[in-house]
C-alpha positions, 0 to 999 in steps of 0.5 A, spaced: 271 644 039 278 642 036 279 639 029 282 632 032 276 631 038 270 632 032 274 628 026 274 622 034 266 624 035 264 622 027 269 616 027 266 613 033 260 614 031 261 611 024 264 605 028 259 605 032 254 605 027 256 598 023 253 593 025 246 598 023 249 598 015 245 595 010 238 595 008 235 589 012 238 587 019 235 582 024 234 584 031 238 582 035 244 587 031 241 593 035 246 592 041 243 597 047 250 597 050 253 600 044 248 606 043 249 607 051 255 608 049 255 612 044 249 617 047 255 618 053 261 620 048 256 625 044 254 628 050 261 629 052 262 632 045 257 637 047 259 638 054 267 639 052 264 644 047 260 648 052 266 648 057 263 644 062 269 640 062 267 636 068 261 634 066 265 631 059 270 628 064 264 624 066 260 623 060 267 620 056 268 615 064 261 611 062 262 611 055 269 608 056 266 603 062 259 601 057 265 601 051 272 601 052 275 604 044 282 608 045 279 613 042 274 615 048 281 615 052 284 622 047 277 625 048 277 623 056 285 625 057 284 631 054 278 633 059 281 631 065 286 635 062 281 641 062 277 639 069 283 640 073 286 632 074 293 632 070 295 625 073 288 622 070 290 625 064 297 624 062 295 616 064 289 615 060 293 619 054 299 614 055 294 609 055 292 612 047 298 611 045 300 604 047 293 601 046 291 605 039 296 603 035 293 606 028 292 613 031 293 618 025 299 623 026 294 628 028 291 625 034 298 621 036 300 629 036 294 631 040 296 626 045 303 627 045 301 636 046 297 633 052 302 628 055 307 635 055 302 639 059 300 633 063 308 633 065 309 641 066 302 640 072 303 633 075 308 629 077 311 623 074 315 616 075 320 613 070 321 605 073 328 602 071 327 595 073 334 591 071 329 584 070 324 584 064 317 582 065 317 584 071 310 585 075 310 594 076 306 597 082 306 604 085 303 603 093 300 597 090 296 599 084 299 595 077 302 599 072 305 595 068 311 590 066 318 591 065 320 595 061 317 600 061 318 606 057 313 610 058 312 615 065 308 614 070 303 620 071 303 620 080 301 625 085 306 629 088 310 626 095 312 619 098 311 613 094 313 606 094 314 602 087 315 594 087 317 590 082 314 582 082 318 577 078 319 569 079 316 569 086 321 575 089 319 582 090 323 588 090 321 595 092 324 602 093 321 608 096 322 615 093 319 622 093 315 625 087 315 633 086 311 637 081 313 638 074 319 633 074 321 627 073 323 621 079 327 616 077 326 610 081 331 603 080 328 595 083 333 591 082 333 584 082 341 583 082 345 584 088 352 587 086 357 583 085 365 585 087 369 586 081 375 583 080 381 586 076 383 583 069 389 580 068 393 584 063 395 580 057 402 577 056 403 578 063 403 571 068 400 572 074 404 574 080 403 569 085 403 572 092 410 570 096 410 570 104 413 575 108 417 575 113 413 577 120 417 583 122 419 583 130 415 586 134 416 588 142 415 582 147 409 581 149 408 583 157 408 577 162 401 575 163 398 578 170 403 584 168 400 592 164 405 595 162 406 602 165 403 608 162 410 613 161 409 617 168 406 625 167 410 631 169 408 635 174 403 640 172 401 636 166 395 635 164 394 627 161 392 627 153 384 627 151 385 621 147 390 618 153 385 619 157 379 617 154 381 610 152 382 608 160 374 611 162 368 608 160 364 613 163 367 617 158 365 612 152 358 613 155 358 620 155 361 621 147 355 615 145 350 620 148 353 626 144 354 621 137 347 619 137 344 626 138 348 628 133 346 622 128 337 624 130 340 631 128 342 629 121 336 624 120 329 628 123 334 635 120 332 631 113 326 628 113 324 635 116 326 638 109 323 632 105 317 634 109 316 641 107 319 640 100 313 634 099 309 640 103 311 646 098 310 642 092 302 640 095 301 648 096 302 650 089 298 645 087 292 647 090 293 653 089 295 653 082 288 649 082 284 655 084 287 659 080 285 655 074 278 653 077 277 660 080 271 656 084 272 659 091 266 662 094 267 669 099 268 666 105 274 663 103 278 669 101 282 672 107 285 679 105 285 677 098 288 671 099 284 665 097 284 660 103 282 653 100 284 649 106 280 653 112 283 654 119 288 649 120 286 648 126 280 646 126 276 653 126 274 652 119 273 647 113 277 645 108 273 647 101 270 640 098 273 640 093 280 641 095 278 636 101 283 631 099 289 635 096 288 639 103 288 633 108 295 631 105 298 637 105 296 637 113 299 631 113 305 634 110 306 640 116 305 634 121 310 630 120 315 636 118 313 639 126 314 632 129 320 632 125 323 639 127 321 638 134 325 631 135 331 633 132 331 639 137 332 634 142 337 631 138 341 638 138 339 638 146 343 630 146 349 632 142 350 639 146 349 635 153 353 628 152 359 633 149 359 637 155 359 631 159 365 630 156 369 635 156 367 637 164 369 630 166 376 630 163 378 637 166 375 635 173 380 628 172 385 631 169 386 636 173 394 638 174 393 638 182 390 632 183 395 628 176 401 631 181 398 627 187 396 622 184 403 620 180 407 619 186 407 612 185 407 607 178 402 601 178 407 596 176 401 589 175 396 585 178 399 578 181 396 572 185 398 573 193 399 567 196 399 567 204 398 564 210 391 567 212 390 571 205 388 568 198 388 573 192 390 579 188 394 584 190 399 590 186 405 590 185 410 596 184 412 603 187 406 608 191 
């Protein structure tokens, strides 16, 4: 066991002890909660130093619940550490160092060597909160108020962090990956347009009127005018062509929302398989630290902790939790790839749609035949037995 966790057990102990010193005490100074306490904290001394980790995860947990001293967390921290849960540990060791204020440098280092560790094993937040005082949560559990400086120690994955302050809250969602940091910005203020400063000694130029430039006379009403007549033989221009046909609008919106599926499930697809990789290798560098696999989870030599994904074979106990995600992760990556297939199937169709419908209606053949006349405008007509509309120009 490690010189700082025997110097934490004979402070506790001694710390415990005080209301026991002295040659005569009455009997309501024997506080049963106290010597619980201190009774789980040395059986988690004992525990950690016959390397039973989880056990002294446990004992140092009721110690800390019976007597909540911030040195039980370094000692706590530190198992977690060793148990295999960095997350738990890096928080409790940043909780140390917040709440125990007279740590010695010694135990400040130890704390900070753990943190470190936690860090290179675990993934962690930085909230950046443009209002101080702030109410902080991540998915809905407090972990502190603004600023706060210290890094959020966090499973790897999508998350969503909240900021409360003055009966308003902003959130903002973010992916966390193992061993490095996310940072993560809730701002209360909208931004504001800036202004261009003036220059010093310049007076402001008023804006001066300007003159509206001539433009072409505006058609008669009920009169289009005539598009310039096509060439024989000459097919009419794309954009020409595409400005008077809505089904061509209709054809192109297809294409343009295929393409905007394809960009948008192409990256929650990889965003899927980044957050799944990142799962993977912790479970499996967990069994590597743990080595608790028994032989019906070794296939070929290759540890297989979360079983059949289909269902044929459990996942181990103790990656249960870790596994579920990462088959969530899969799921949503699948569901992802096969929509944005479907989106690469729209833009393929609604393009092609396009582009056959303008060679068909633009075909030089059927342009020449059509151009014989010009569509002049579109005129009331007024007769003896006729009211309405009728064309006006040369076929």
């Amino acid at each position: 066991m490690t010189t700082f966790i025997r110097t934490l057990v004979l402070t506790c102990l001694l710390t415990a002890m005080l209301p026991l010193a002295g040659v005569i005490r009455p009997a309501h100074a024997q506080d049963p909660v106290t010597a619980l306490a201190r009774q789980k904290f040395i059986e988690g001394v004992q525990a950690f130093d016959a390397g039973k980790f989880e056990q002294a995860r446990a004992a140092f947990l009721q110690a800390y619940a019976l007597k909540r001293h911030p040195l039980v967390l370094l000692n706590l921290g530190q198992s977690e550490l060793k148990a295999g849960y960095p997350v738990d540990g890096g928080n409790h060791l940043q909780q140390f160092l917040h709440e125990h204020k007279a740590a010695t440098a010694s135990q400040k280092g130890s704390a900070r060597g753990g943190i470190d560790e936690a860090k290179r094993r675990a993934s962690f937040a930085i909230l950046i909160v443009d209002t101080d005082g702030s109410q902080l949560a991540i998915d809905g559990r407090p972990v502190g108020i603004s600023p706060l400086l210290d890094p959020v120690f966090l499973t790897a994955g999508k998350h969503q962090a909240t900021a409360s302050h003055s009966g308003r809250t902003v959130s903002a969602a973010f992916v966390a990956r193992r061993g490095s940091a996310a940072p993560v910005t809730l701002n209360f203020a909208a931004p504001r347009p800036t202004q261009p400063l003036p220059t010093p000694g310049v007076p402001p130029v008023a804006p001066q009127p300007t003159q509206p430039m001539p433009g072409p006379i505006a058609p008669r009403p009920g009169v289009m005018p005539p598009p310039p007549p096509l060439r024989a033989g000459q097919r009419e221009s794309p954009i020409r062509w595409f400005k008077r046909k809505p089904i061509a609008w209709a054809t192109a919106g297809v294409s343009g929302l295929g393409l905007v599926g394809t960009l948008g499930f192409g990256l929650a697809a990889a965003d899927a398989s980044s957050a799944a990789t990142d799962v993977q290798d912790q479970i499996l560098a967990e069994v590597s630290l743990q080595n608790n696999l028994p032989s019906e989870y070794i296939n070929n030599g290759q540890p297989t902790p979360c079983g059949d994904r289909n269902g044929a074979f459990p996942p181990h106990p103790y990656y249960a939790a870790a596994c579920g995600q990462l088959t969530d992760n899969l799921d949503t990556y699948d569901t992802d790839v096969a929509l944005m297939g479907v989106s690469i199937g729209l833009t393929i169709a609604g393009a092609g749609a396009t582009v056959a419908y303008y060679l068909i209606d633009t075909d030089p053949a059927k342009t020449s035949t059509a151009n014989r006349g010009t569509l002049l405008g579109i005129t009331p007509v007024v007769t003896a037995d006729h009211k309405g509309l009728g064309l006006v120009g040369q076929f």
